[in-house]
TORKOLMAR-786396 format. One record per residue (C-alpha): x, y, z; residue number from 1; residue in one letter. Coordinates in steps of 0.2 Angstrom, whole numbers. Layout:
<pts>
X, Y, Z, NUM, a
...
</pts>
This chain:
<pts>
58, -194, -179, 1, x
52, -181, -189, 2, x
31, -177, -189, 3, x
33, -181, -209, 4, x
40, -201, -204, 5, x
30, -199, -187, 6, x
11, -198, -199, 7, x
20, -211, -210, 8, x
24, -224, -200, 9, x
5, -223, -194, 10, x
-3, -226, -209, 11, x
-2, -237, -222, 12, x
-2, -230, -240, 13, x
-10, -248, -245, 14, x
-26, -244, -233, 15, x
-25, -225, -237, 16, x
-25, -227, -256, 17, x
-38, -239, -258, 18, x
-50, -228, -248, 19, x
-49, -219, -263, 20, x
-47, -232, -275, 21, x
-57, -245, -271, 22, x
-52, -257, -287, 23, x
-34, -259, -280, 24, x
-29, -277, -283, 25, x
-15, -287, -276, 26, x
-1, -292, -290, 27, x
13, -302, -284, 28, x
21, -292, -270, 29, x
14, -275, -277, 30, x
-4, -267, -281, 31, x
-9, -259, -296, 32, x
-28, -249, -302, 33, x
-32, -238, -318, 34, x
-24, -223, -313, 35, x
-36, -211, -301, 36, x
-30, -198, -311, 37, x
-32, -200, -329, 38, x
-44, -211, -338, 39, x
-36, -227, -344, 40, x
-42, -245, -350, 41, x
-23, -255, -345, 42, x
-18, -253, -327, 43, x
-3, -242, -324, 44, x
-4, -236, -308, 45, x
5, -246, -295, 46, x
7, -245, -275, 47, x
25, -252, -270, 48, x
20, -256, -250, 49, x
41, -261, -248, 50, x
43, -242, -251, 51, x
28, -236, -244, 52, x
25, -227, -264, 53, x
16, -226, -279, 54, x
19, -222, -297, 55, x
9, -218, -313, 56, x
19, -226, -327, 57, x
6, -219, -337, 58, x
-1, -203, -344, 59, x
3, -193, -325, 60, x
21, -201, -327, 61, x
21, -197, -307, 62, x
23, -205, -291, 63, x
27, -202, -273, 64, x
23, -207, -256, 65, x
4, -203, -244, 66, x
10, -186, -246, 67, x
9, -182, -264, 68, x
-4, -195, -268, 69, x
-16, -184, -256, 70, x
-10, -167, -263, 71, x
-13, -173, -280, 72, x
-31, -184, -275, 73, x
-37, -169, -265, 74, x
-29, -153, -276, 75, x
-21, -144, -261, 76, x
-4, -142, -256, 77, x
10, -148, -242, 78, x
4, -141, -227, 79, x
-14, -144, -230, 80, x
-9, -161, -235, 81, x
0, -163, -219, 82, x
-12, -158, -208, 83, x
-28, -169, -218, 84, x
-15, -186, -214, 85, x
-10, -178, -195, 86, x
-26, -179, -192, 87, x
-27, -197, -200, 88, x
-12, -202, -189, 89, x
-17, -195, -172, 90, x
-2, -184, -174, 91, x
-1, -165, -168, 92, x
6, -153, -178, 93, x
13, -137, -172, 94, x
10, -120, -177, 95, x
21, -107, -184, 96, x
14, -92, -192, 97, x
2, -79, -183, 98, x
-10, -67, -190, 99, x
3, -52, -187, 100, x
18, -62, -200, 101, x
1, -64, -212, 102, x
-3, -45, -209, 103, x
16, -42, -210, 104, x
20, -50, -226, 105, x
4, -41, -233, 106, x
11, -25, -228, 107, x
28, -27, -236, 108, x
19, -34, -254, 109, x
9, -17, -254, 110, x
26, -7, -250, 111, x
36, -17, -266, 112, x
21, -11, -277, 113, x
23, 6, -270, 114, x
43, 6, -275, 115, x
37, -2, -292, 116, x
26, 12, -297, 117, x
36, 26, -289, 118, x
51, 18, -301, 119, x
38, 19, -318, 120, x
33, 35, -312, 121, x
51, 42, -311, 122, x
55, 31, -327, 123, x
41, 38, -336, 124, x
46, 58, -333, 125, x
63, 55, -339, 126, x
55, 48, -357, 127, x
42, 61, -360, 128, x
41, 74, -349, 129, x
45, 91, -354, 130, x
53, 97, -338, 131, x
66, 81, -341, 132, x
74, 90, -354, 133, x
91, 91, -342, 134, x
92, 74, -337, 135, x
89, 68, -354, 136, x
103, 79, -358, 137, x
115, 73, -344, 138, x
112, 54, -349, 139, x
118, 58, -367, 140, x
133, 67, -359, 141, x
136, 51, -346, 142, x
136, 39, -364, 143, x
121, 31, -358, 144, x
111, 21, -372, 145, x
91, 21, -374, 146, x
92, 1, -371, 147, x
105, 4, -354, 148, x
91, 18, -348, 149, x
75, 6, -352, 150, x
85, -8, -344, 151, x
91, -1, -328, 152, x
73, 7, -327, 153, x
82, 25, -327, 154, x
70, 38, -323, 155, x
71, 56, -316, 156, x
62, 63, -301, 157, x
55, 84, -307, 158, x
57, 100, -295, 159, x
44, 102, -286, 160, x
39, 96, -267, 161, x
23, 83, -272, 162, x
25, 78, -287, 163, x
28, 58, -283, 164, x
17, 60, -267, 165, x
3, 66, -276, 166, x
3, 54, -289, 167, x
5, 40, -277, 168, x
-7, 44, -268, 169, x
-17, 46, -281, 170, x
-16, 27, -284, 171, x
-23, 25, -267, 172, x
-7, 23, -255, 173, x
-7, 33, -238, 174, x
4, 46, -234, 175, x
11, 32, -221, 176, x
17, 23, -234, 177, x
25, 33, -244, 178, x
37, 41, -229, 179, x
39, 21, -224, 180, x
47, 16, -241, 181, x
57, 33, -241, 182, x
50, 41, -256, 183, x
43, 56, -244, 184, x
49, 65, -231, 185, x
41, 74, -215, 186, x
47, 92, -208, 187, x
45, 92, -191, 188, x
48, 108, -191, 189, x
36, 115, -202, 190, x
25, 99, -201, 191, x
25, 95, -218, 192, x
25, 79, -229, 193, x
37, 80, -246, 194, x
45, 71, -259, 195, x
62, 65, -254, 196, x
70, 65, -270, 197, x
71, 83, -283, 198, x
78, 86, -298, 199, x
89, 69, -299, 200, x
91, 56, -311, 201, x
84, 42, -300, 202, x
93, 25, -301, 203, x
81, 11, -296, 204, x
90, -1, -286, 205, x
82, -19, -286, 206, x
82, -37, -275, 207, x
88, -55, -285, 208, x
72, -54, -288, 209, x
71, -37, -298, 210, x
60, -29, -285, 211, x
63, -11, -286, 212, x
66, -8, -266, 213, x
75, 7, -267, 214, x
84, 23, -277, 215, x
99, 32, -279, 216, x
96, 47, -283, 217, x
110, 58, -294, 218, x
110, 77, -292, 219, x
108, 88, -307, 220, x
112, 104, -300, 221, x
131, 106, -296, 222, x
125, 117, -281, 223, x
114, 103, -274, 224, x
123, 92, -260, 225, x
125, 78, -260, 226, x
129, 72, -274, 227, x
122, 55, -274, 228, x
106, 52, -261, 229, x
101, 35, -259, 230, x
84, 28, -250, 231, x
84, 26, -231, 232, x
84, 12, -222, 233, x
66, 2, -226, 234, x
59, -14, -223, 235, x
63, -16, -240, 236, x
80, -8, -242, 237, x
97, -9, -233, 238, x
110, -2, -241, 239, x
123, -13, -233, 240, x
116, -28, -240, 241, x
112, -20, -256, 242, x
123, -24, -269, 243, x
118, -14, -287, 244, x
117, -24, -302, 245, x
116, -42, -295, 246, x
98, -45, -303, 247, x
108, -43, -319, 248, x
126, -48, -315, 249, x
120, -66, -305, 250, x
119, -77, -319, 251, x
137, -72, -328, 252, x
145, -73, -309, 253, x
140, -89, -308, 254, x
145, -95, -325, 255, x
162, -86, -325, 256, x
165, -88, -306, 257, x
172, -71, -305, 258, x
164, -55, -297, 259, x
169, -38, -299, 260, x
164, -25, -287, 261, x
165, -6, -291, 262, x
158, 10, -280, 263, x
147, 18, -288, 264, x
129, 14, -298, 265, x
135, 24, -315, 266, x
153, 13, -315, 267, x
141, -4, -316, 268, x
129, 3, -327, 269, x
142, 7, -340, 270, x
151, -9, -337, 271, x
135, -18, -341, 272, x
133, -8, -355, 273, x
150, -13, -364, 274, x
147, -31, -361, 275, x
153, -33, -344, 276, x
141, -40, -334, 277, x
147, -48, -320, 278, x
149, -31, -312, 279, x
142, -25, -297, 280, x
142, -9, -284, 281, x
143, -8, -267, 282, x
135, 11, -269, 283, x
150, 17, -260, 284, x
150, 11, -243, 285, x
165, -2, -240, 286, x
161, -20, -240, 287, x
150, -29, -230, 288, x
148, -46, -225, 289, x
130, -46, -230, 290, x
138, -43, -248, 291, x
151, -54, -246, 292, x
140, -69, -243, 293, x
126, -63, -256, 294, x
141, -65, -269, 295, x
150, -81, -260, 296, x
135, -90, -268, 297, x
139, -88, -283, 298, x
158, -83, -286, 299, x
174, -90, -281, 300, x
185, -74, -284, 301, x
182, -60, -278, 302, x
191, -43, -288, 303, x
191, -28, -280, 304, x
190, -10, -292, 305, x
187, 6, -285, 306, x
191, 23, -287, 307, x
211, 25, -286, 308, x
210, 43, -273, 309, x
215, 38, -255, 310, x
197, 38, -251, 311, x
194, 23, -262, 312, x
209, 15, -255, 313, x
204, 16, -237, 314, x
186, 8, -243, 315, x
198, -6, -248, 316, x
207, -8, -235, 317, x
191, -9, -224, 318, x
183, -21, -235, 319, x
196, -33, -236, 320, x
198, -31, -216, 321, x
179, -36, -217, 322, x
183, -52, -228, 323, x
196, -57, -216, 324, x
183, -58, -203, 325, x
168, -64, -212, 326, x
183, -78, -220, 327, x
185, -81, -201, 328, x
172, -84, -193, 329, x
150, -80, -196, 330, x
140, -76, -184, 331, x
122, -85, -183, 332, x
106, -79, -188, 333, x
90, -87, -180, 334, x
89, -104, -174, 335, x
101, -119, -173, 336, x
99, -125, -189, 337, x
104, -109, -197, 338, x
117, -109, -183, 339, x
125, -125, -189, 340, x
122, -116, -209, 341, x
129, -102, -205, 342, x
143, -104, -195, 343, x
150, -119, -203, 344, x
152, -109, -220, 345, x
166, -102, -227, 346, x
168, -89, -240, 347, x
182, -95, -252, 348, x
184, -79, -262, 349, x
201, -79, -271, 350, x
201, -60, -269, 351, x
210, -49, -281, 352, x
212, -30, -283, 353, x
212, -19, -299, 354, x
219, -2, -299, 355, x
211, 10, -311, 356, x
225, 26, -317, 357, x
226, 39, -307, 358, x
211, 52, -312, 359, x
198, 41, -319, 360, x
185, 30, -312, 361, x
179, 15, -319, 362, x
165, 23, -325, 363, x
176, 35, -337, 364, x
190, 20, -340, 365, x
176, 8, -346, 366, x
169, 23, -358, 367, x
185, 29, -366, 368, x
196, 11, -367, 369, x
184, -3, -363, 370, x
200, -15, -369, 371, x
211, -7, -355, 372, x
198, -11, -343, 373, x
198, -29, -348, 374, x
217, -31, -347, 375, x
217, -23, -328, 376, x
203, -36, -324, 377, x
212, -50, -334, 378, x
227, -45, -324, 379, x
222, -41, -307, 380, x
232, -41, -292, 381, x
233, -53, -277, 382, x
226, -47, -261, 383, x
242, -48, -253, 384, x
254, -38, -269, 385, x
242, -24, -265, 386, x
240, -21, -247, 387, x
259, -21, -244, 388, x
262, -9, -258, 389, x
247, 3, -252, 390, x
251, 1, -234, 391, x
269, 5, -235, 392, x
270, 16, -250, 393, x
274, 33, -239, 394, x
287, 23, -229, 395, x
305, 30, -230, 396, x
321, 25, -223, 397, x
319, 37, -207, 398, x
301, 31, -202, 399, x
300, 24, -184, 400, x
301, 5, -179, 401, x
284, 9, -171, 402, x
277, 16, -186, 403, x
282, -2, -195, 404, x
277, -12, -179, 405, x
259, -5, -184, 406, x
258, -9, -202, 407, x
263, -25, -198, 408, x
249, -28, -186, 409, x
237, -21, -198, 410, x
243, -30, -212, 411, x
245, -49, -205, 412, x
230, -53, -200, 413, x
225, -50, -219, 414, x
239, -58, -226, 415, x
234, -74, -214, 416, x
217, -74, -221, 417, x
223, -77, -240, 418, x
229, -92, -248, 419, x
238, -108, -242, 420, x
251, -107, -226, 421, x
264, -107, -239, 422, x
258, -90, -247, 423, x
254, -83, -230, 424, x
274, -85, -226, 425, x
280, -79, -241, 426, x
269, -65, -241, 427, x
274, -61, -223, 428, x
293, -61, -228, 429, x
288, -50, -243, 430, x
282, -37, -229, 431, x
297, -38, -220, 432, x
308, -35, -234, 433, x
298, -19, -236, 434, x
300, -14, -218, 435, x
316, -17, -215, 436, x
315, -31, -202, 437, x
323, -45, -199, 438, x
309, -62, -211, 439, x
314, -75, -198, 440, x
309, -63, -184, 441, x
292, -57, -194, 442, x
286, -74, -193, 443, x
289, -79, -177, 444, x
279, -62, -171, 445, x
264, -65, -183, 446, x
265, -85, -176, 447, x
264, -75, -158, 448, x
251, -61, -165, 449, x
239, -77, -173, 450, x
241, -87, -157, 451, x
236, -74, -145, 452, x
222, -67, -153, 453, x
213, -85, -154, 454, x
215, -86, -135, 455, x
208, -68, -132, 456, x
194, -72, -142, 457, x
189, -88, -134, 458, x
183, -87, -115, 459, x
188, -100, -106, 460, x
174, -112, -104, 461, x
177, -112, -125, 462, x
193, -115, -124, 463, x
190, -131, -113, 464, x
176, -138, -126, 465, x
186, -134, -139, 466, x
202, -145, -133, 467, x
188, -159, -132, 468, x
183, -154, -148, 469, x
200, -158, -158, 470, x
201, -174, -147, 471, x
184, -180, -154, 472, x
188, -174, -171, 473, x
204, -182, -172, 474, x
195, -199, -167, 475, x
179, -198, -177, 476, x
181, -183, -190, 477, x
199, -188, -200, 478, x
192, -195, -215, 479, x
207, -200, -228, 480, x
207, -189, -244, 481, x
193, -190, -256, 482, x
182, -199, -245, 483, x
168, -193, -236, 484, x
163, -194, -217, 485, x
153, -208, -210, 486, x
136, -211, -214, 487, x
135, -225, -201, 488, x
120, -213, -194, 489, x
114, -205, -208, 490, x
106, -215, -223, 491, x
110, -208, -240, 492, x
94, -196, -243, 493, x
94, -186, -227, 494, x
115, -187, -230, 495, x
113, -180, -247, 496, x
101, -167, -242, 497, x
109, -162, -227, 498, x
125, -159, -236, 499, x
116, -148, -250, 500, x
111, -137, -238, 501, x
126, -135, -230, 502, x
138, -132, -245, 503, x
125, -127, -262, 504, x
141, -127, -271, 505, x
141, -144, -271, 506, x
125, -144, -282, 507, x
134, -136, -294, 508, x
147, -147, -296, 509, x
137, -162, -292, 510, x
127, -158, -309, 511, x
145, -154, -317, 512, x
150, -170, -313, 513, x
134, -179, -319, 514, x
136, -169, -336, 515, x
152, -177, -338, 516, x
146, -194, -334, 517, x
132, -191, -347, 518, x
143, -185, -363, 519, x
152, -203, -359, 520, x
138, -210, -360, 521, x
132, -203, -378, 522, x
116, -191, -370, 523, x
99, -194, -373, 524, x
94, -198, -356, 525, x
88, -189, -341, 526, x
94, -205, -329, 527, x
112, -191, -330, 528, x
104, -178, -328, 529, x
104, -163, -316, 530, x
100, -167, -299, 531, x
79, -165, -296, 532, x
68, -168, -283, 533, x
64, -185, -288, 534, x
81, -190, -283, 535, x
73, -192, -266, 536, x
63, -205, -262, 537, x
51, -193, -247, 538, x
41, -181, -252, 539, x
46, -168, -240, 540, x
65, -169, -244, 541, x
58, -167, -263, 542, x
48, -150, -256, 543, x
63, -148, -247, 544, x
77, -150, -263, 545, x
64, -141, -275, 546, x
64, -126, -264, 547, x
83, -127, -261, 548, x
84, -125, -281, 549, x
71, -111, -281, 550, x
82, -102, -266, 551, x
98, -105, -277, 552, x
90, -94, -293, 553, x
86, -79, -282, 554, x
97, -68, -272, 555, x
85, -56, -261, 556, x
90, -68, -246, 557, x
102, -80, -242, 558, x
98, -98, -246, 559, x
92, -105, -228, 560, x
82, -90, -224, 561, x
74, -90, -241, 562, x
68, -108, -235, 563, x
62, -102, -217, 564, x
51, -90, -229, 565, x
45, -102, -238, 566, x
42, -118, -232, 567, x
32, -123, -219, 568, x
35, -125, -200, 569, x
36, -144, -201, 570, x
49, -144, -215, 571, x
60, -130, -204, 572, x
59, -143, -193, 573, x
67, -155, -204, 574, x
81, -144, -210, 575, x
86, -142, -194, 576, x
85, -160, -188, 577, x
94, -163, -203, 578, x
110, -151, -199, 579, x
110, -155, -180, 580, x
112, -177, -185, 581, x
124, -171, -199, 582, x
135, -162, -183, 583, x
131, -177, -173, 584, x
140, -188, -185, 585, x
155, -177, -180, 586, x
151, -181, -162, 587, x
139, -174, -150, 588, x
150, -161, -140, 589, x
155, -154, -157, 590, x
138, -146, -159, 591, x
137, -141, -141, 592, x
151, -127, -144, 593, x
150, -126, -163, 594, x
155, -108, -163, 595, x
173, -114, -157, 596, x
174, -129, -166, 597, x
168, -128, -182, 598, x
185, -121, -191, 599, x
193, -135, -184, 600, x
179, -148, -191, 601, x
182, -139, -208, 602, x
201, -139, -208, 603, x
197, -158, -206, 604, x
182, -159, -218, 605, x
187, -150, -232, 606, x
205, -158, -236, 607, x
213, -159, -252, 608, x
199, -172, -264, 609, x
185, -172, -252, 610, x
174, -161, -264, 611, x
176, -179, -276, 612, x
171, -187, -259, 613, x
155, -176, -256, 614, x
150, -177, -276, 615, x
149, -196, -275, 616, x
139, -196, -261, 617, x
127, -187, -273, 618, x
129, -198, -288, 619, x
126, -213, -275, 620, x
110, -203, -270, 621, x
106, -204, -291, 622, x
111, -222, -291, 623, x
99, -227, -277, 624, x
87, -219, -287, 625, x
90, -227, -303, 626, x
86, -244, -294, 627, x
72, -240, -287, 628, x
65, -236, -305, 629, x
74, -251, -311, 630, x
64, -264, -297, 631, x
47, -253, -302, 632, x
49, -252, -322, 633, x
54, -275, -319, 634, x
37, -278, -310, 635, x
30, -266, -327, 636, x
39, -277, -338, 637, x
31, -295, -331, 638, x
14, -285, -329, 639, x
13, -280, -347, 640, x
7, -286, -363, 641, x
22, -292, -376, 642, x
21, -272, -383, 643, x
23, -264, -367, 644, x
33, -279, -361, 645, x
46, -271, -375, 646, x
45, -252, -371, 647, x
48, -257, -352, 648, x
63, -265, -357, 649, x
71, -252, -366, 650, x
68, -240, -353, 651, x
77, -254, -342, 652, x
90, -254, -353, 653, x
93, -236, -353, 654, x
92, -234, -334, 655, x
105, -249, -332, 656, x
116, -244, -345, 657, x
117, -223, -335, 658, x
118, -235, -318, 659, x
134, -244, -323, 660, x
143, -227, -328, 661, x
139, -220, -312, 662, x
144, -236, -304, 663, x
159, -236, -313, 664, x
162, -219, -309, 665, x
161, -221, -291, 666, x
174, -237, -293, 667, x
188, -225, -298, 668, x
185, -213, -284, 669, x
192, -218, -268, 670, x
180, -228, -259, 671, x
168, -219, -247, 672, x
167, -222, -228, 673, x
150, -233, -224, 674, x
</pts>
């Protein structure tokens, strides 16, 4: 039991409420008052003690359960809430942040308004200063618009050894600072503090949440080297995990699904600038899982345009080697319940590739024929077309057998990691045309290759659990098409909840599917609308949800660690309770060696109409809600004068009429598994 239902079941919210209510009077089954909150002659609030809730059907047009009704009575939040009605209950909560994450959290908020007014500083120089003149004149010559500099907050960084160290510290930071977030360097040498960045167009580089928390910095001088500088590693920046652009690119990835990825910061400015602006930059470094699963969230294909030289194709080649292995398997990140998160996930990029003519960069493409670069986007290649045509363009004739031996090894477990089984074969025959070899022979060695890798990777003590494991899946975990797995253990909220956490795309296409359902029904309700946090009846899955939503709009972390950040220990403490019973519905030694197991839960869970499955279990979660509000708005309806009586009944009306689409909805789905 959760500390949340623990503190509930040990009070009564009839008894708690009228401590503060003290004219609360009994009306059938249910209790009702003049609302606490608003000043009011006709008696709308009411205490449901079936539900253990209450409501305003008044002016607050609110409700909830002991938790929000003491956050609201009181004016303080969750955890404060939570620790008044612990205390209430007898119950003992446990701690979970200490001065030093306070003093830590402090830290990095002074270091993100450092960045922030080293970046206006930068910007500012490039606009007005006189010894900009040069960089001014190199953005005219890189096509760059005032708008494009002002949005990307452009700036440029002057000669000199103290200009941005002086006029930060000027503002009061410490020389300490200014080393930690990069902006200064130390000689040891000559024992000497300096600006990092001279004479360079400075590129702020930003978090989802348009925090400046680094730079690229571009060379002016042909003689200085390099070319490009970027910040160093800093609490605030990693430059594997970076992806340029993504503050302003998120929203048109989402809404088109697609991602494109280039090198280098001036290739997704001039993108953005010609209207394409679902372009990001990997500020040439290859791929990265950390990217990868930044851009998972949000896209379903994946293309692929760097530079055509054969440095830009070896970055490609390793970043598709590191999709293979993200696609194959995620390595956890802090404690079971991101485990369970984490490792159960599965990036489903459809991952193309676009190859931009010989000499140019996208940069230059995007500048001279903007329509060319929509036609190689429009027509990018598969995965698979490109790797066997850059892997095997130098062969000839006369190369070795063991020369094609090793392509093939490099090439298969890519070309296993893309598409259906089907694809995979063909794709491997495709291979073996171009090597020369025997197709028949080509798939029985990659079978071989496939198969002996897994058993090198598993020790074992895994191999043992996991034979267990298929056993248990095949007997509890082989749901039939387009139904979902039991919830014999799990009642729909936590279910639902659960879920979200475990797959957010499925918010996403669970309020796709309830914008369908409500153009059938005409509009003009909310009852079909998106999914909210009143779709839970508990209060801490609503804190839960709402913060799930909050995590979804921002892309400086990944979803479950934004809700480690940000919620508090007790509700951590649900989400991971929460996972775990969802991995115990697949059986208990599943989540015992879940770093074996879970592909083969997935090859089970994920089968052809199970997303139709998992929706409806959302739009049951809507449904339960819809007559919960139907039963309150009935008890209005008896309560009420002949006036009231009549605006009750429409709003009965409405919600019945939304309840029968989604009922009806759910009747032409395959039934679900109780």
């Amino acid at each position: 039991m959760s500390v949340t239902e623990d503190i509930k079941s040990r009070l009564d919210i009839v008894s708690l409420i009228t401590q503060y209510v003290p004219g609360l009077k009994k009306a059938g089954r249910n209790y009702k008052a003049p609302c606490p909150f608003h000043s009011e002659r006709t008696p709308s609030f009411i205490v449901f003690p079936d539900s253990q809730s209450w409501r305003c059907f008044g002016a607050c047009a609110d409700g909830g359960d002991i938790f929000k009704f003491v956050m609201k009575q009181e004016g303080v939040d969750f955890p404060t809430a939570l620790r008044m009605l612990a205390e209430k209950a007898g119950v003992t909560l446990e701690t979970q942040f200490t001065p030093q994450d306070t003093l830590r959290e402090q830290h990095l908020d002074k270091l993100r308004g450092l960045m922030s007014e080293t970046a206006q500083f930068f910007h500012d120089r490039l606009l007005h200063s006189r010894d900009a003149a040069n960089a001014r004149a190199y953005t005219v010559k890189r096509g760059l618009q005032p708008a494009t500099i002002t949005q990307f907050m452009i700036g440029y960084a002057p000669e000199g050894w103290r200009h941005a160290l002086d006029h930060l510290e000027q503002l009061g930071y410490s020389e300490a600072d200014i080393m930690e977030a990069g902006i200064a360097t130390h000689n040891e040498e000559k024992d000497r503090v300096y600006d990092r960045f001279r004479n360079r167009l400075m590129i702020p580089i930003s978090d989802g949440k348009g925090q400046v928390i680094g730079f690229g910095a571009r060379a002016l001088n042909p003689d200085d080297n390099p070319k490009y500088l970027n910040s160093p590693q800093t609490p605030l920046f990693d430059k594997s995990a970076a992806l340029f652009g993504l503050n302003f690119a998120r929203r048109a990835i989402r809404e088109g699904e697609t991602a494109v990825i280039v090198e280098g910061y001036m290739d997704a400015i001039q993108a953005h600038q010609a209207g394409f602006i679902n372009v990001v930059a990997q500020m040439g470094t290859a791929m990265t899982e950390a990217q990868l699963k930044q851009l998972s969230r949000y896209a379903r294909r994946l293309i692929i345009a760097l530079d055509p030289d054969e440095a830009g194709m070896k970055a490609t080649m390793r970043g598709l080697e590191v999709a293979r292995q993200t696609l194959g398997e995620l390595s956890p990140v802090f404690h079971r319940a991101v485990k369970v998160l984490h490792t159960s996930r599965k990036l489903d990029f459809d991952i193309l590739v676009i190859t931009v003519p010989d000499g140019m960069d996208p940069d230059d493409l995007i500048r001279e024929n903007p329509d060319r670069w929509q036609e190689l986007v429009d027509h990018a290649r598969p995965i698979a077309d490109y790797v066997i045509a850059a892997a095997t363009a130098h062969l000839t004739p006369e190369s070795s057998l063991a020369e094609r031996e090793q392509i093939a090894s490099d090439l298969i477990p890519i070309l296993r990691a893309t598409e259906n089984q089907i694809q995979q074969d063909y794709n491997i025959q495709r291979l073996a045309l171009r090597l020369r070899v025997d197709q028949r022979q080509m798939l029985d060695w990659a079978t071989f290759q496939l198969k002996k890798s897994k058993e090198l990777a598993a020790q074992p003590s895994d191999k043992e659990v996991a034979q267990r494991a298929e056993k248990t899946i095949q007997k509890k975990v082989a749901p039939a098409a387009g139904t979902a797995v039991s919830k014999s253990t799990l009642a729909i909220e936590p279910y639902c909840l659960a879920m979200l956490l475990k797959s957010d795309r499925l918010y996403y296409d669970a309020n796709r599917r309830l914008r369908e359902l409500a153009a059938e029904f005409g509009g003009g309700t909310d009852a079909l609308g998106p999914l909210v946090p009143g779709d839970f009846s508990r209060l801490d899955y609503q804190i839960i949800f709402e913060s799930f939503i909050a995590a979804l709009a921002q892309i400086d972390t990944d979803p479950i660690e934004y809700l480690r950040e940000h919620l508090p220990h007790e509700l951590q403490v649900e989400i991971e309770q929460l996972l775990v019973a969802l991995l115990d519905a697949f059986g208990d030694t599943l989540y015992r060696s879940m770093h074996t197991d879970l592909r083969a839960i997935r090859k089970q869970y994920e089968r052809e109409g199970e997303e139709e499955g998992l929706v409806n279990s959302l739009l049951e979660l809507r449904r339960a809600r819809l007559k919960r509000e139907g039963q309150e708005l009935a008890f209005l309806q008896n309560e009420s004068d002949l006036d009231k009586a009549l605006e009750y009944s429409q709003k009965i009306k409405a919600n019945s009429s939304a309840l029968n689409i989604i009922e009806r909805a759910l009747r032409r789905s395959t039934p679900m598994v109780q």
